[in-house]
N, CA, C and O atoms as CSV, one atom per row, in Angstrom:
chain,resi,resn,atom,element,x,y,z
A,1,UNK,N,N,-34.494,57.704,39.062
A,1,UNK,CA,C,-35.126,58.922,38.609
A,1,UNK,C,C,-34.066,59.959,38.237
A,1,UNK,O,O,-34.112,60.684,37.244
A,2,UNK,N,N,-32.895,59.928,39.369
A,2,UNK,CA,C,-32.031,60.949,38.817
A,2,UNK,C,C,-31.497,60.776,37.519
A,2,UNK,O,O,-31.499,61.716,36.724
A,3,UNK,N,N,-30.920,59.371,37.151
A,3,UNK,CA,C,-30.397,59.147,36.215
A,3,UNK,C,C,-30.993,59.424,34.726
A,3,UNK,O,O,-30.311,59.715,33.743
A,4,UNK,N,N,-32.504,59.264,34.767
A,4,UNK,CA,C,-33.459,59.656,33.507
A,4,UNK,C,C,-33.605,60.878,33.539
A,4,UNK,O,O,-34.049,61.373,32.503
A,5,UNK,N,N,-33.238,62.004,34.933
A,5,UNK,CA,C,-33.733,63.205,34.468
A,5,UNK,C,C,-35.279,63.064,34.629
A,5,UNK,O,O,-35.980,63.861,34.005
A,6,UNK,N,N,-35.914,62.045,35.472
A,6,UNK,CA,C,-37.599,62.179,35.936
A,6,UNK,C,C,-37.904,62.683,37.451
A,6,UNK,O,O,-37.156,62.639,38.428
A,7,UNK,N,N,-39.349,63.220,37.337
A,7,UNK,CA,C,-40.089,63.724,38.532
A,7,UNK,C,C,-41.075,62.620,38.782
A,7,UNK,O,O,-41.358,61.607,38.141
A,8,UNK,N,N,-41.498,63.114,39.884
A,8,UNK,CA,C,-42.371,62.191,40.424
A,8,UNK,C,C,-43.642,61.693,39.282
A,8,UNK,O,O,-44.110,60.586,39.013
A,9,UNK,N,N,-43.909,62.986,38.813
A,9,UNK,CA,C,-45.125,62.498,37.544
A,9,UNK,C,C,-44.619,62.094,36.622
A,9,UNK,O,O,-45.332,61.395,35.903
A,10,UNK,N,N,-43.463,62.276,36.275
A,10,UNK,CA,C,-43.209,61.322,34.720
A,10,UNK,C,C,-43.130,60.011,35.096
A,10,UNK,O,O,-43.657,59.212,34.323
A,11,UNK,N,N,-42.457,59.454,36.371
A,11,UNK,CA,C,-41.809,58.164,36.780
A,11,UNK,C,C,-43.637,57.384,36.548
A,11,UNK,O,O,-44.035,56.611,35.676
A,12,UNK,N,N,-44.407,58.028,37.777
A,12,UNK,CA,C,-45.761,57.582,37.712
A,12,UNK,C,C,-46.158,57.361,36.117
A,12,UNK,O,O,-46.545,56.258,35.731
A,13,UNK,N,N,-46.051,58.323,35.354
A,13,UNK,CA,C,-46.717,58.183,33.981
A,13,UNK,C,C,-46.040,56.467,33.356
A,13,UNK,O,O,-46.822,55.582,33.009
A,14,UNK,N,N,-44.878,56.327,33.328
A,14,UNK,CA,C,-43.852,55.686,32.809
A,14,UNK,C,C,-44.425,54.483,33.805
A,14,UNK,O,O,-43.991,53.474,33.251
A,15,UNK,N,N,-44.917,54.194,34.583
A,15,UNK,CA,C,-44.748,53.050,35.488
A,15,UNK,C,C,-46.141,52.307,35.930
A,15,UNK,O,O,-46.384,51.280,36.564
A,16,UNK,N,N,-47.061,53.466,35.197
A,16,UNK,CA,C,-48.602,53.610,35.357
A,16,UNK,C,C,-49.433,53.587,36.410
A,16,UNK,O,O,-50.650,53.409,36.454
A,17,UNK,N,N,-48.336,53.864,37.582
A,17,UNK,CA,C,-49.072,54.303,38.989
A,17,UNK,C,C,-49.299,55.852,38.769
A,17,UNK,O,O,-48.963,56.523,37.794
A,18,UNK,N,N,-49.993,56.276,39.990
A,18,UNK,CA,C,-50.336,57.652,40.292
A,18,UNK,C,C,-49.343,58.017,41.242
A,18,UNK,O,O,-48.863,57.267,42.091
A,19,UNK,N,N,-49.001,59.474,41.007
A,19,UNK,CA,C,-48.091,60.315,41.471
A,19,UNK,C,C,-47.836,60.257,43.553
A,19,UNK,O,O,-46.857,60.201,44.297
A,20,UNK,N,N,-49.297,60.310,43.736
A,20,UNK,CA,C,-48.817,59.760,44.899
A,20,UNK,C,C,-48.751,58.149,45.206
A,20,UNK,O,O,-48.570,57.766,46.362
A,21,UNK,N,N,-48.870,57.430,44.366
A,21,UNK,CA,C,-48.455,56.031,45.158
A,21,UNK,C,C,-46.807,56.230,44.903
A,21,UNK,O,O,-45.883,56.076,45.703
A,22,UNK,N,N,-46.788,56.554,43.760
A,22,UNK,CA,C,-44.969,57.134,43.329
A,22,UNK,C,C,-44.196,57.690,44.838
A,22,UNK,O,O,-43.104,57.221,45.160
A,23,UNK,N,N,-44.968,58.829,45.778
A,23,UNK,CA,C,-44.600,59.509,46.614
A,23,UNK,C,C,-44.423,58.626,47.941
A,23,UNK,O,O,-43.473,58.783,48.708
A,24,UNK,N,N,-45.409,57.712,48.123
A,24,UNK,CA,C,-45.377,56.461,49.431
A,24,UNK,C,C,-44.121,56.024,49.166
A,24,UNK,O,O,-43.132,56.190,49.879
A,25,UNK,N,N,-44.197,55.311,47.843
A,25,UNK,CA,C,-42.632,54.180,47.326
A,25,UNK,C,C,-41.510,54.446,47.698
A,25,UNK,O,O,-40.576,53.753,48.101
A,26,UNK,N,N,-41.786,56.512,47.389
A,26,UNK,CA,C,-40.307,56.840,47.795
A,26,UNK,C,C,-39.897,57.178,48.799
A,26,UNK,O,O,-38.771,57.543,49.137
A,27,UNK,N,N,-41.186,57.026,49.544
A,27,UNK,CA,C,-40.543,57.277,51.348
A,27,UNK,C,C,-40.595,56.167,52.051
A,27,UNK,O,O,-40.412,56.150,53.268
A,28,UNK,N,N,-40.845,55.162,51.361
A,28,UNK,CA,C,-40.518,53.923,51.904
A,28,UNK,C,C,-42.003,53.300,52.497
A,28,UNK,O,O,-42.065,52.517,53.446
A,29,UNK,N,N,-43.173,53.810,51.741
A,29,UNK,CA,C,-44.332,53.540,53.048
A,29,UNK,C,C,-44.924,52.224,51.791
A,29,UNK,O,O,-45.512,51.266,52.292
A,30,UNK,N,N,-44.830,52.228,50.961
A,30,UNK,CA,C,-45.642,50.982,49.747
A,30,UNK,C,C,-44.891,50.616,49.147
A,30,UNK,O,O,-43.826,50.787,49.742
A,31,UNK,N,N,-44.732,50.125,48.155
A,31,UNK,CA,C,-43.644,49.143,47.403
A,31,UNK,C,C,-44.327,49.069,46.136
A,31,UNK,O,O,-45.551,48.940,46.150
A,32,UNK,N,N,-43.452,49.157,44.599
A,32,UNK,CA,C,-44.193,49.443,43.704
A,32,UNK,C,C,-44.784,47.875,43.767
A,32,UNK,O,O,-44.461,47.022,44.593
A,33,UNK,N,N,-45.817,47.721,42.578
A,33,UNK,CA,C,-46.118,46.831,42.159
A,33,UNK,C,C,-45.220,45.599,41.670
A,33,UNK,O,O,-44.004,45.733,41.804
A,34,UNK,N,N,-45.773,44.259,41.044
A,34,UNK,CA,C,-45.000,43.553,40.283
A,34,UNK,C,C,-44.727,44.245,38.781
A,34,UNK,O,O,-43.678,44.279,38.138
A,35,UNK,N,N,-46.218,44.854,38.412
A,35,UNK,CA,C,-46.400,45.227,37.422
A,35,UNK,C,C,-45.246,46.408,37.074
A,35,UNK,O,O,-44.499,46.302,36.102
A,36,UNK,N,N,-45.210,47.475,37.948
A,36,UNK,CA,C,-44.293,48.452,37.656
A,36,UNK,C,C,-43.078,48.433,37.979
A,36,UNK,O,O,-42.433,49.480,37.910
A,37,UNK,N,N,-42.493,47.267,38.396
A,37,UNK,CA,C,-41.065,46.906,38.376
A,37,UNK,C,C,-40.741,46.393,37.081
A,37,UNK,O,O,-39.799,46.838,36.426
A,38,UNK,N,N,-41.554,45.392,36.654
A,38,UNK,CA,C,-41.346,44.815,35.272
A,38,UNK,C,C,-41.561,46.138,34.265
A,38,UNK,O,O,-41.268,45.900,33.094
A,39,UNK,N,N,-41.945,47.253,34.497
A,39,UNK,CA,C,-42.092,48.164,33.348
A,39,UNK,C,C,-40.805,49.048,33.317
A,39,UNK,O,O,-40.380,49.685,32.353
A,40,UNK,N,N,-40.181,48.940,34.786
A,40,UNK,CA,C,-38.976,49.667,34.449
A,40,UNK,C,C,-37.973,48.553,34.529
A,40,UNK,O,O,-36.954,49.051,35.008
A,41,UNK,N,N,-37.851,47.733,34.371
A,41,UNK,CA,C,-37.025,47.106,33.604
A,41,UNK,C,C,-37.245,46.957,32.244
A,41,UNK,O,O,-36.223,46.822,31.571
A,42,UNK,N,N,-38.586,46.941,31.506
A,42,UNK,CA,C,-38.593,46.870,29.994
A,42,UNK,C,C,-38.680,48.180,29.604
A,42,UNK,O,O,-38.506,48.223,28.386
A,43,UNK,N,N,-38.907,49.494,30.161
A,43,UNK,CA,C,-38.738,50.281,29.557
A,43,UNK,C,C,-37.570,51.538,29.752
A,43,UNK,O,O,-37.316,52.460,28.976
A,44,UNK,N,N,-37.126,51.303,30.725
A,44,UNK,CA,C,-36.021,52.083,30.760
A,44,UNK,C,C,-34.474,51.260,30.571
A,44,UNK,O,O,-33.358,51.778,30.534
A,45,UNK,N,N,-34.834,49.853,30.470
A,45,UNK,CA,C,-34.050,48.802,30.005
A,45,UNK,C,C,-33.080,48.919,31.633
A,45,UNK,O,O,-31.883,49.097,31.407
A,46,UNK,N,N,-33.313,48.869,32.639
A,46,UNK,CA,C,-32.761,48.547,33.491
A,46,UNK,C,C,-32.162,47.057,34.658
A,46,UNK,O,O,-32.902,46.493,35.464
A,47,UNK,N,N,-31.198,46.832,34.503
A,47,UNK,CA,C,-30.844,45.705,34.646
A,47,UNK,C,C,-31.126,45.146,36.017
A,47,UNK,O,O,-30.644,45.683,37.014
A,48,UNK,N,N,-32.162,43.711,36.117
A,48,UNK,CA,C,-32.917,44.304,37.848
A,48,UNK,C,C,-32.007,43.611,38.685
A,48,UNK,O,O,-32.132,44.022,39.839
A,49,UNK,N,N,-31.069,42.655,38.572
A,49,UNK,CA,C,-30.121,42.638,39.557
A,49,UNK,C,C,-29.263,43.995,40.006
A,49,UNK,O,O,-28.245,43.812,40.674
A,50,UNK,N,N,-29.609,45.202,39.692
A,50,UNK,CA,C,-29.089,46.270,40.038
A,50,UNK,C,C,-30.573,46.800,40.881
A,50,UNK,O,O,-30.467,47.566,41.838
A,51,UNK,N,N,-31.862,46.331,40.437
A,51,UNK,CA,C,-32.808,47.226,40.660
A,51,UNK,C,C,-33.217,46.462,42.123
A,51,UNK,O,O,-34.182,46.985,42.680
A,52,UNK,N,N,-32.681,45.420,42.746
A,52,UNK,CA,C,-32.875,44.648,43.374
A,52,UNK,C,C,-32.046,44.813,44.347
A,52,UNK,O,O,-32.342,44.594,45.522
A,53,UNK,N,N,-30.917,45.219,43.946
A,53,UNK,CA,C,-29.962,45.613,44.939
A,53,UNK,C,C,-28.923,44.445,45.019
A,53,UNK,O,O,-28.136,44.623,45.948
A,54,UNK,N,N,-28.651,43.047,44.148
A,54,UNK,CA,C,-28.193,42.222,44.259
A,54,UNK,C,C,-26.715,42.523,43.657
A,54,UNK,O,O,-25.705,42.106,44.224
A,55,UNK,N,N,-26.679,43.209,42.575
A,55,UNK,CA,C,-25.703,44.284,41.696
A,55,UNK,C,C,-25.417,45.159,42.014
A,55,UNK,O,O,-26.272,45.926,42.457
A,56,UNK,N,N,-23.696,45.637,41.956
A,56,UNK,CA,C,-23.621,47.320,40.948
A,56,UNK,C,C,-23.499,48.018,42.342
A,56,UNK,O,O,-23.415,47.483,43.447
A,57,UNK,N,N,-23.512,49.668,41.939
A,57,UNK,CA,C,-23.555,50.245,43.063
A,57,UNK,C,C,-24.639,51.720,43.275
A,57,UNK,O,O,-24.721,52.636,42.457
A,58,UNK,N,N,-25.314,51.635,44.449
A,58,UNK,CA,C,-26.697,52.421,44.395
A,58,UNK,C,C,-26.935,53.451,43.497
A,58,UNK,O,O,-28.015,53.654,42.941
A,59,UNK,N,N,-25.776,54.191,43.337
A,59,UNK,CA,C,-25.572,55.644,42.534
A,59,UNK,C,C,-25.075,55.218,41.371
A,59,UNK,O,O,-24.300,56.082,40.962
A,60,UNK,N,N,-25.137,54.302,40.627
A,60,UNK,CA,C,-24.943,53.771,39.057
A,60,UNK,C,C,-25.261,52.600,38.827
A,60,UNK,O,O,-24.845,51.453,38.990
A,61,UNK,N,N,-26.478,53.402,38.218
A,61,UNK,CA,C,-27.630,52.603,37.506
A,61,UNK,C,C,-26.697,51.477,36.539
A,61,UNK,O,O,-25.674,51.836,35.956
A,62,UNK,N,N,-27.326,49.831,36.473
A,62,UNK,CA,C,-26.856,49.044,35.705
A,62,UNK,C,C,-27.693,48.931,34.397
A,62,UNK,O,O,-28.887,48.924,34.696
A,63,UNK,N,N,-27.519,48.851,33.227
A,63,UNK,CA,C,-28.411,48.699,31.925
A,63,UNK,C,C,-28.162,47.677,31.650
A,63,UNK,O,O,-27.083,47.119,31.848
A,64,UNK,N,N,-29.377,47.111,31.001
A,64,UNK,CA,C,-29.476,45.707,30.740
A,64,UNK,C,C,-28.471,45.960,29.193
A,64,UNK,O,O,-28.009,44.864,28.876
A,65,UNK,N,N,-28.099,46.901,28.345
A,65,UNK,CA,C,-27.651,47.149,27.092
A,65,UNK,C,C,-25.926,46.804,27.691
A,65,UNK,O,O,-24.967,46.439,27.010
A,66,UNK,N,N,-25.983,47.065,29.129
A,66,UNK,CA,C,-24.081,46.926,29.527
A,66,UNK,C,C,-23.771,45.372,29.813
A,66,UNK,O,O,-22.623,44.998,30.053
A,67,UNK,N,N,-24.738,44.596,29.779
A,67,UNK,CA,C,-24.336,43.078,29.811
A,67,UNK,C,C,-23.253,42.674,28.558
A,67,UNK,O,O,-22.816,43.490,27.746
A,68,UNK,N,N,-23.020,41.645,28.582
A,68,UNK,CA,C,-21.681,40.885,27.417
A,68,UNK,C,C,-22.405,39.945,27.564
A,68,UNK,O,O,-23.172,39.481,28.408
A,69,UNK,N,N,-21.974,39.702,26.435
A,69,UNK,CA,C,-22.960,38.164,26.167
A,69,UNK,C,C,-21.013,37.091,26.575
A,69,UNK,O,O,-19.816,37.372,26.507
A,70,UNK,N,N,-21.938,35.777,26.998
A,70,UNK,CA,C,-21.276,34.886,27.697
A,70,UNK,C,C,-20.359,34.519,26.630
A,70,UNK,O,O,-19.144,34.647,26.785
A,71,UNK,N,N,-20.904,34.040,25.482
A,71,UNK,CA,C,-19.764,33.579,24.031
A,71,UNK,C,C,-18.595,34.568,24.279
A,71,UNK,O,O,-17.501,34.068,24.537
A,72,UNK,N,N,-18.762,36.534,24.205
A,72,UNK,CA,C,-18.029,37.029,24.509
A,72,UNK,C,C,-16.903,37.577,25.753
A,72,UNK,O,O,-15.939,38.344,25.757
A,73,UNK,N,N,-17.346,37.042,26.403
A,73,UNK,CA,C,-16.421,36.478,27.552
A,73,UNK,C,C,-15.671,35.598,27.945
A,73,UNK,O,O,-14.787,35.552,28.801
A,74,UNK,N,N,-16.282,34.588,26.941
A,74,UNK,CA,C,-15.502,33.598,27.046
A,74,UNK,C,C,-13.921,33.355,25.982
A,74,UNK,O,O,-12.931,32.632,26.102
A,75,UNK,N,N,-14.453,34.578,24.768
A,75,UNK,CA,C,-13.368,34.341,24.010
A,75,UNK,C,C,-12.288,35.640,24.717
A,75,UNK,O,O,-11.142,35.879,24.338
A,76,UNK,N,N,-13.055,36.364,25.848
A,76,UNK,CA,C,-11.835,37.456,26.363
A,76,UNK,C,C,-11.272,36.823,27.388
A,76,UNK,O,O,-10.213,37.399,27.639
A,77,UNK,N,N,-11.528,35.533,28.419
A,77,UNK,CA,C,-11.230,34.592,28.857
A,77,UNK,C,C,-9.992,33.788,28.729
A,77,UNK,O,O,-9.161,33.363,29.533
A,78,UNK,N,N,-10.232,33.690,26.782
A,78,UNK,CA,C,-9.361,32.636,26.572
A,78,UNK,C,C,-8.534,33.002,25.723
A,78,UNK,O,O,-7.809,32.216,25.114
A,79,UNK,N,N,-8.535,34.563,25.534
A,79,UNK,CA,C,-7.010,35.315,24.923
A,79,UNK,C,C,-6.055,36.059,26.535
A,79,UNK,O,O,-4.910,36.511,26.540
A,80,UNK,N,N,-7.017,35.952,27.722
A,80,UNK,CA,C,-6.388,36.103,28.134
A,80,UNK,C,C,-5.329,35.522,28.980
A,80,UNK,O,O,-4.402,36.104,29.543
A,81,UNK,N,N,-5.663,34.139,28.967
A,81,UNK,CA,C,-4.874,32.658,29.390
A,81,UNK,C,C,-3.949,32.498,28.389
A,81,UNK,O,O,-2.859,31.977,28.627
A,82,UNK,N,N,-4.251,32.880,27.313
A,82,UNK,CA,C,-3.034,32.856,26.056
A,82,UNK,C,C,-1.873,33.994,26.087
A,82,UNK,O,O,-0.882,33.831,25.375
A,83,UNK,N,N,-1.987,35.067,26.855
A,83,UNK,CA,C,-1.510,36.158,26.991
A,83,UNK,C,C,-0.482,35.525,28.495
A,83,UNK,O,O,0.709,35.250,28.634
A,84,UNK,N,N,-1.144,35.511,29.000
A,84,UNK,CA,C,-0.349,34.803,30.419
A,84,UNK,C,C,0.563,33.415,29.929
A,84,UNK,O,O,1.624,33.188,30.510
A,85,UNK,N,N,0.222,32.771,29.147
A,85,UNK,CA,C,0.690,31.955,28.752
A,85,UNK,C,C,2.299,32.127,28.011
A,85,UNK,O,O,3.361,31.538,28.212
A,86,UNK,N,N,1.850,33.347,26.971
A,86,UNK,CA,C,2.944,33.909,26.499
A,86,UNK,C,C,3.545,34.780,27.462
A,86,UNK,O,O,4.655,35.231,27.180
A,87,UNK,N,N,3.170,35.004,28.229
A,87,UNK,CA,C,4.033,35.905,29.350
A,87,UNK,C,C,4.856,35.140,30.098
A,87,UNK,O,O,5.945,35.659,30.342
A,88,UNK,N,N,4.637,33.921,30.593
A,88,UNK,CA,C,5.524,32.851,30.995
A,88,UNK,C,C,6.848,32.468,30.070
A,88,UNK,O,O,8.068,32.430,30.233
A,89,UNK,N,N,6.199,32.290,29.340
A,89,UNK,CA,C,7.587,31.723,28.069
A,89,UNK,C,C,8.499,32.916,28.361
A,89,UNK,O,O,9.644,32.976,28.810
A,90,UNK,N,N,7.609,33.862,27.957
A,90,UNK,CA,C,8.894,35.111,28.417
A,90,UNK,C,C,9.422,35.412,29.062
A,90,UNK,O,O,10.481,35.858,28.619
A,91,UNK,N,N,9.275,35.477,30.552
A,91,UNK,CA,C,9.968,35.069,31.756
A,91,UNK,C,C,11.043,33.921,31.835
A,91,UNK,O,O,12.165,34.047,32.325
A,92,UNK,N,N,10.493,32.729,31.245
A,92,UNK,CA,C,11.489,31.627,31.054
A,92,UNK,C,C,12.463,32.205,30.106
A,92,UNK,O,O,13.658,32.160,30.394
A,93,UNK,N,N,12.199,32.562,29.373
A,93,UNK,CA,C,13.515,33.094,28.135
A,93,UNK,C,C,14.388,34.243,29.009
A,93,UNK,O,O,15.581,34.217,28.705
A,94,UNK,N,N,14.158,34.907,29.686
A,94,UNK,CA,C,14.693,36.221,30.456
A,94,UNK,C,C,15.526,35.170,31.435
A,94,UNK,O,O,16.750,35.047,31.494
A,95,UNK,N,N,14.544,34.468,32.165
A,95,UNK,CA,C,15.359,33.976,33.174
A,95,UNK,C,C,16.734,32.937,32.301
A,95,UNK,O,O,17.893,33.294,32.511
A,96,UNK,N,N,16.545,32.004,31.596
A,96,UNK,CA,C,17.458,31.544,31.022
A,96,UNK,C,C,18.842,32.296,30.391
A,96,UNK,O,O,20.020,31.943,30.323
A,97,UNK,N,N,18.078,33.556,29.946
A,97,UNK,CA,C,19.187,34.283,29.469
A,97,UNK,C,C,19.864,34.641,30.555
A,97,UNK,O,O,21.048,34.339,30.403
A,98,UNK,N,N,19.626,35.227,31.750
A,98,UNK,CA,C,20.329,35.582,32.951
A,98,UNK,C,C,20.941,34.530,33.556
A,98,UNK,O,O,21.720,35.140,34.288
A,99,UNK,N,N,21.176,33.128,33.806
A,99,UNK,CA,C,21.347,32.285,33.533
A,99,UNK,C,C,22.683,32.102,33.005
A,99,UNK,O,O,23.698,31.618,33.506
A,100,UNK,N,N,22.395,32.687,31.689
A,100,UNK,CA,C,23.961,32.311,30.799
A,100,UNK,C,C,25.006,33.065,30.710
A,100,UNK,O,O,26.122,32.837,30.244
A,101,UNK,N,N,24.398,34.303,31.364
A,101,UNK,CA,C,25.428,35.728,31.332
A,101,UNK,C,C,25.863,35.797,32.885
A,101,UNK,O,O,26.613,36.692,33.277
């Protein structure tokens, strides 16, 4: 809620419960629905391994828009084994040169 800038009635509006079932949830006495978990994940695009608590950290919200897609990880993966790779050679060349001097 903090993070959207919502009150208790917008969250309810947005989630299509009523303001006080909104008010139980947040004191811990009911638990939203299935229904209104799945709505704030599709509509505030929130990423629910964060909303779940399995992710991330309580005070920053995860967005499903901050994921990387796997293709792209994998090619930052595998420039960065190429980078280490070339970082070795370079070490070997340093060390060889010290070596000869």
């Amino acid at each position: 809620m903090k993070a959207h800038h919502l009150n208790t009635g917008e969250l309810a509006q947005i989630v299509q419960l009523s303001p006080s079932k909104i008010s139980k949830v947040l004191a811990g006495d009911q638990k939203f629905t299935s229904d209104a978990v799945g709505i704030l994940i599709k509509e505030l695009e929130i990423h629910p391994n964060w909303l779940f608590g399995y992710e991330g950290e309580p005070n920053a919200v995860m967005y499903l828009k901050d994921l990387v897609h796997k293709s792209e990880v994998e090619k930052l993966e595998a420039k960065i084994r190429e980078l280490k790779d070339e970082l070795g050679e370079v070490y070997k060349q340093l060390a060889e040169e010290r070596r000869v001097k």
